[in-house]
C-alpha positions in Angstrom: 0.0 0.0 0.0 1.5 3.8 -0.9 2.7 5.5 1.9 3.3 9.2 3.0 6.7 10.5 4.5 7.5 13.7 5.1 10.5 16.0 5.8 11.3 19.9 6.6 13.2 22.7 6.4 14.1 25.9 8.1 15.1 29.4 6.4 18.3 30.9 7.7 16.6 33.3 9.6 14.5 31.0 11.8 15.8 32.0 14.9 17.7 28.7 15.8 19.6 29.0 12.4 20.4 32.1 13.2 22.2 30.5 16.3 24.1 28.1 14.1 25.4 30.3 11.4 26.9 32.4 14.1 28.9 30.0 16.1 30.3 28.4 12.5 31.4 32.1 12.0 32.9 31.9 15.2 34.4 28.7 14.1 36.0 29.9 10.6 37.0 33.0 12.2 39.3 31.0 14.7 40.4 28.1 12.0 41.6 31.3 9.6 44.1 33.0 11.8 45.2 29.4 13.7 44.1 26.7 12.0 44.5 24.0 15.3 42.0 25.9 16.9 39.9 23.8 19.2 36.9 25.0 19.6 32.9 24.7 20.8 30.7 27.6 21.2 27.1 28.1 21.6 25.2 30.7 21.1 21.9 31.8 22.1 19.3 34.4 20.5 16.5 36.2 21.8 14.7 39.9 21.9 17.5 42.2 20.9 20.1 39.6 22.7 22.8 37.3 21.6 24.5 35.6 24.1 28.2 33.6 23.3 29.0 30.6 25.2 31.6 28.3 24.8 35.6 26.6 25.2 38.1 27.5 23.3 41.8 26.8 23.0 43.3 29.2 20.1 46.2 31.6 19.6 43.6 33.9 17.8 41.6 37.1 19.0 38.6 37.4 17.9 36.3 40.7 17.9 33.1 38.4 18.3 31.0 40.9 18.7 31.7 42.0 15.0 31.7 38.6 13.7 28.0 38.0 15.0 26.6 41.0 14.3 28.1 40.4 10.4 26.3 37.2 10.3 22.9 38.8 11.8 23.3 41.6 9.1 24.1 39.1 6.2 21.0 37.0 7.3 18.5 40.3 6.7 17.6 41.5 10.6 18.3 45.1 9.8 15.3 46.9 10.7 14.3 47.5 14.6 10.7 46.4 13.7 12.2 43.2 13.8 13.0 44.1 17.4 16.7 41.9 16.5 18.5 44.1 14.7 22.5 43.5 13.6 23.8 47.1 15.1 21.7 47.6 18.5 21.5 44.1 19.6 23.2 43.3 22.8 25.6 40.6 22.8 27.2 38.5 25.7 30.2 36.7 25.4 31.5 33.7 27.8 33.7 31.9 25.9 36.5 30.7 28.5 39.3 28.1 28.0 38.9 24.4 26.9 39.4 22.1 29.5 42.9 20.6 29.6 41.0 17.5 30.5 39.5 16.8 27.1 42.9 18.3 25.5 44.9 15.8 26.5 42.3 13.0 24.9 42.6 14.9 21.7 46.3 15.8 20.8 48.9 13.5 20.8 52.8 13.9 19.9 52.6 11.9 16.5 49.3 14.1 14.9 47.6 10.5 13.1 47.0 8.8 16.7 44.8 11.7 17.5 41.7 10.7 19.5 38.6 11.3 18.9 36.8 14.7 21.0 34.2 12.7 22.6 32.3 9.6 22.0 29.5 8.6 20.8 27.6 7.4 17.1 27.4 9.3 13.6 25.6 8.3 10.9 25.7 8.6 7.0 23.2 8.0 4.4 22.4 8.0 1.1 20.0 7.3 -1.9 19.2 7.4 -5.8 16.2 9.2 -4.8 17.8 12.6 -6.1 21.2 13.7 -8.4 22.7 14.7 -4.8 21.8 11.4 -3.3 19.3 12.4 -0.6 16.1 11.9 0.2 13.5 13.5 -1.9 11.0 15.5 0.5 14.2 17.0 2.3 15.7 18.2 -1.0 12.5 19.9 -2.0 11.9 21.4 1.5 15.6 22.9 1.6 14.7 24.4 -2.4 11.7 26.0 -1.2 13.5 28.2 1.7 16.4 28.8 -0.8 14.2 30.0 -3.6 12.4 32.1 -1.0 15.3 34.0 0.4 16.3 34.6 -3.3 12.6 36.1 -3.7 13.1 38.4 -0.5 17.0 39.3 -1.2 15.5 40.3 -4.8 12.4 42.6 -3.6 10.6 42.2 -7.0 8.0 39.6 -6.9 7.3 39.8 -3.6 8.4 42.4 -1.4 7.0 41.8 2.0 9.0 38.9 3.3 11.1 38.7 6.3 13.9 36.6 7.0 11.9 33.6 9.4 10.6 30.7 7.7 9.5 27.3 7.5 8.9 24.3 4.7 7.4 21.2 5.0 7.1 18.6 2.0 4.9 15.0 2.1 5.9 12.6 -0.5 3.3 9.4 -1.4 5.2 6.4 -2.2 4.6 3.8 -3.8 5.3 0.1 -2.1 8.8 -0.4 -3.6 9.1 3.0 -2.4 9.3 5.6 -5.9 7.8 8.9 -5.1 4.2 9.3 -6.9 3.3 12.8 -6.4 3.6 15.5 -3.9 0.8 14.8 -1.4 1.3 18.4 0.5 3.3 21.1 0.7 3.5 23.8 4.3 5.0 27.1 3.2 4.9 29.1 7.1 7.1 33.4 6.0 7.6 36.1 8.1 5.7 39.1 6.9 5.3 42.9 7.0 2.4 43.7 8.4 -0.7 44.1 5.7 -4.1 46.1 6.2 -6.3 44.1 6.8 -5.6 39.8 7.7 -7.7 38.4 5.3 -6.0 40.3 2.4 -2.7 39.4 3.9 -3.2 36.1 4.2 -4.9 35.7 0.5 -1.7 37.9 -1.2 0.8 35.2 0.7 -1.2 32.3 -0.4 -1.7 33.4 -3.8 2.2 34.6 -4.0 3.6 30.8 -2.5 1.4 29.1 -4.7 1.8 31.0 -8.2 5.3 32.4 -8.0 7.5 30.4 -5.5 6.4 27.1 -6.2 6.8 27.2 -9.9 10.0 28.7 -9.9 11.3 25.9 -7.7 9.4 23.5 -10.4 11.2 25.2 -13.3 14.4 24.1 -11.7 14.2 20.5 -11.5 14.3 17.9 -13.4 11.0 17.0 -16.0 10.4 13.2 -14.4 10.2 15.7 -10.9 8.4 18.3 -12.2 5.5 15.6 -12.8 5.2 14.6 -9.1 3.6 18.1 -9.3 0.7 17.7 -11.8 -2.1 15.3 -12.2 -3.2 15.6 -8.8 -4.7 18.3 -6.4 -1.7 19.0 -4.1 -2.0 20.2 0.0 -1.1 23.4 0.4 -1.1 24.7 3.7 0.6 28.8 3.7 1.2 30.4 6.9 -1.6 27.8 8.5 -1.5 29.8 11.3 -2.5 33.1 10.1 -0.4 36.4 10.4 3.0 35.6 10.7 4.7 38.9 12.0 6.4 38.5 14.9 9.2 36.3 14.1 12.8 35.5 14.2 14.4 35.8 17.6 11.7 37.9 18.7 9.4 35.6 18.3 11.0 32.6 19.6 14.4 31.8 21.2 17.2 29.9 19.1 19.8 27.6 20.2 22.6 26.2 18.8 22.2 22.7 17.4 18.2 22.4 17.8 17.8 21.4 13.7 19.9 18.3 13.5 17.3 16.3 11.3 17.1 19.5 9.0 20.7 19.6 8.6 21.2 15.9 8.1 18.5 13.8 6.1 14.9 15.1 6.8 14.5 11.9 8.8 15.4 8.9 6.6 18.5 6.7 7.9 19.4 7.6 11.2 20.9 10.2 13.4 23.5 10.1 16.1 22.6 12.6 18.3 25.2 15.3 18.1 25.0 18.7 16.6 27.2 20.1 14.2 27.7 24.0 14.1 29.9 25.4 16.8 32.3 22.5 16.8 35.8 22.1 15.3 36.5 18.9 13.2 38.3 17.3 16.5 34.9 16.9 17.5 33.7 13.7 15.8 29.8 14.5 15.8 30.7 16.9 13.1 33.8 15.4 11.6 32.8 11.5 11.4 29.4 12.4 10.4 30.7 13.8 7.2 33.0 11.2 6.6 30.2 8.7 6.9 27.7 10.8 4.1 31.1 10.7 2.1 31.8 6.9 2.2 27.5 6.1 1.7 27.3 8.3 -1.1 30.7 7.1 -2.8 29.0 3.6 -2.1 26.0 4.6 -3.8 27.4 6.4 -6.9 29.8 3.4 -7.3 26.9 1.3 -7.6 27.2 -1.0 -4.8 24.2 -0.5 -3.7 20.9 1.9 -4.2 20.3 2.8 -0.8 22.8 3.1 2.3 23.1 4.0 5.9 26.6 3.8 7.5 27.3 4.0 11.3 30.7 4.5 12.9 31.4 5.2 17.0 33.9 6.5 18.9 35.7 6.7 22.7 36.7 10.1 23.8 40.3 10.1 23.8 40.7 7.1 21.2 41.4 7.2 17.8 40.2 3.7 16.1 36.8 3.5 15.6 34.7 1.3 18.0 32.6 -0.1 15.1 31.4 0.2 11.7 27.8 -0.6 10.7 26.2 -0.9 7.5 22.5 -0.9 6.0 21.6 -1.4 2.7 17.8 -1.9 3.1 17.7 -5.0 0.8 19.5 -2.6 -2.2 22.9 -3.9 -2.3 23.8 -4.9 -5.7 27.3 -7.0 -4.6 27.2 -10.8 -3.3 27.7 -9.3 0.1 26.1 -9.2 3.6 25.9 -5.9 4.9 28.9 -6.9 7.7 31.3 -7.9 5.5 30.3 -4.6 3.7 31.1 -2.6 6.5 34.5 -4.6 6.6 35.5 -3.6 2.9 34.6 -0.1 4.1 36.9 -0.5 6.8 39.4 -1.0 4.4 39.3 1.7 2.0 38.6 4.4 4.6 40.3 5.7 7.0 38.4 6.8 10.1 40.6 7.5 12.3 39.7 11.8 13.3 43.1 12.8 12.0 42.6 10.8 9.1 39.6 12.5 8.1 40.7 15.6 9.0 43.5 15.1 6.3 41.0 13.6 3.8 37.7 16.4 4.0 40.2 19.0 4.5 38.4 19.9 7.3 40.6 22.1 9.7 39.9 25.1 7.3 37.6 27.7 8.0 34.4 26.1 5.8 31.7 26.2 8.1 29.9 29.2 8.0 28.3 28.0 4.5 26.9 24.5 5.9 24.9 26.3 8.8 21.9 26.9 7.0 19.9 24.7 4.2 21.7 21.5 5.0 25.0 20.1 5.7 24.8 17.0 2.9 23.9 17.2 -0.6 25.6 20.2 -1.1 27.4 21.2 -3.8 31.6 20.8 -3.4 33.6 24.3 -4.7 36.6 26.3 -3.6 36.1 29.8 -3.0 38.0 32.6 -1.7 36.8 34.0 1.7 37.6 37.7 3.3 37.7 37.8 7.0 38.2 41.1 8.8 37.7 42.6 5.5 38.8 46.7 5.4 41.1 45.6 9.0 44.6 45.7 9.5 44.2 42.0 9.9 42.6 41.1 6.5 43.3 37.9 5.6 41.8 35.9 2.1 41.9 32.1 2.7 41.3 29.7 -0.7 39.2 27.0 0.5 37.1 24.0 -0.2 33.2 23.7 0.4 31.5 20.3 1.1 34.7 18.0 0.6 32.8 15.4 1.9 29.7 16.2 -1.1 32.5 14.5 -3.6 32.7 11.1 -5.4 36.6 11.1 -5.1 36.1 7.6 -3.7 34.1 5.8 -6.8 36.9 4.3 -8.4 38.5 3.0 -5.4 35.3 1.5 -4.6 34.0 -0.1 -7.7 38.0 -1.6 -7.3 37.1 -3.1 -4.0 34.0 -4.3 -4.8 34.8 -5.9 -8.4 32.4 -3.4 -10.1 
């Protein structure tokens, strides 16, 4: 029998984004100007607040104020009807000192036996489903907000949205588990406020319906434009009604509260741990992208259509505790799913240093992944400014989404006799 699933996705300026992108500018800020910064920071937004929080252990000086108010300005709060607003926003810092304690688990004299920054289990998956090999209803979600923000950053189309906002996209499958059509689709934007309710909430509808959606259509793919016609689809704008009061006036944000958002909209598994705010010592960030690197390598090598790969850690230790594999019934090799796991063993390197070394990872590339997704990105190098106009300008060439690449396809179909 068909069957529904469902995934969402926040804009950058829901309020808990908001938190993320600025701790991973505190993170690339540190990793430009000392690359073995260790570091973990929170950060907390409210009414015209933002409070810093955090360890660090780094020969850099950082004007964080600066950097978060940048991030809060590049985001869109810039108007004190917001009541957040980049330039009269107080902000508290109480970053301190990382605990020797965990140090001395991490570094180590030869640099490849480092240990991992705290235990625990990170997953990775991966699908056919999409060209970026993730799951469908997430993809579409994250296209939505994206297409959005382009709207509002134009201020052509539409010219009344604010930066908060939230997507939600139901999928019907069928039993072997193709998408059929888009069952329903929850568009919830920030707004100025209108004249009256009922013509605000008629304009929004009208606006989501006949100019966002279709240019979101326009871009994909004609066998995924059709899971939008033949059948009446759900659409649910702003459900709520007015939708003024938003952002981190309208509800607090935290660090690390959209972990299913940033990883797979639900499908395959999660381990738990956060990602924005951490350096790649931490393994909830670092091993997490290695695992989406080896399933999606896996899948575009053609060893299986479907994957979800597990590895766990002990603080202070730097071989792996285990490695887990599920294929879901896909796997296309005359392999169990252990032995599987085994060959993976063998062609990657998990160790943290290892992938450190491999993803690049100890480079200032974080600020990009905290909002719209960490996976299914798309890998480039760019050249970021930091301190731009300072004394202390510095341009850094760099590498987005390592981790997005199928470096690993050849070596895999090798392993795996394909």
């Amino acid at each position: 029998m068909p069957y529904l699933f469902t995934s969402e996705s926040v804009s950058e300026g829901h309020p808990d984004k908001v938190a993320d992108q600025i701790s991973d500018a505190l993170i690339d800020n540190f990793l430009a100007y000392d690359l073995k910064s260790k570091v973990a920071c929170e950060t907390l937004v409210t009414t015209g607040q933002v409070v810093l929080a955090g360890e660090v252990k780094s020969e850099a000086y950082l004007d964080v104020q600066e950097i978060a108010r940048e991030v809060i300005r590049k985001i869109g709060y810039t108007k004190s009807e917001y009541m957040f607003e980049a330039n009269s926003c107080g902000i508290f810092s109480a970053i301190h000192e990382q605990s020797p304690d965990i140090n001395q688990g991490v570094e180590r004299v030869a640099p490849e036996d480092q240990g991992a920054g705290d235990q625990g289990m990170m997953f990775g998956y991966a699908t056919r489903e999409t060209d970026n090999y993730m799951p469908l209803a997430l993809d579409l979600a994250h296209k939505l907000l994206l297409e959005l923000a382009a709207l509002r950053r134009e201020n052509n189309e539409i010219k009344y949205l604010r930066p908060d906002a939230k997507s939600q996209v139901t999928i019907e499958y069928s039993d072997d588990n193709k998408p059929l059509r888009i069952d329903t689709i929850v568009i919830s934007t920030q707004h100025d406020d209108f004249d009256t309710d009922e013509k605000m909430l008629a304009k929004i509808k009208e606006d989501m319906i006949n100019i966002l959606i279709p240019r979101v259509k326009a871009k994909l793919k004609p066998e995924l434009q059709q899971l939008f016609d033949g059948y009446q689809i759900n659409h649910h704008i702003n459900p709520t009604g007015k939708f003024v009061i938003g952002g981190p006036h309208g509800d607090t944000g935290l660090t690390g509260r959209k972990i299913i958002v940033d990883t797979y909209g639900g499908k395959g598994a999660h381990g738990g741990g956060a990602f924005s705010g951490k350096d790649p010592s931490k393994v909830d960030r670092s091993a997490a992208y290695a695992t989406r690197h080896i399933a999606k390598n896996l899948v575009a090598a053609g060893v299986c259509d479907e994957v979800l790969v597990q590895v766990s850690y002990a603080i202070g230790v730097a071989k792996p505790c285990g490695i887990y594999v599920n294929t879901y019934g896909t796997s296309k090799v005359n392999l169990t799913d252990g032995e599987i796991a085994k060959k993976i063993d063998e062609i990657f390197d998990l160790r943290p240093y290892a992938i450190e070394q491999r993803l690049k990872l100890r480079n200032p590339i974080y600020s990009e992944t905290a909002a719209y997704g960490h996976m299914g990105r798309e890998p480039q190098v760019v050249t970021k400014v930091f301190n731009k106009g300072k004394k202390n300008e510095k341009k850094v060439e760099v590498e987005l989404f390592t981790w997005e690449k199928l470096d690993y396809v050849d070596k895999v179909k090798a392993a795996f006799n394909l």
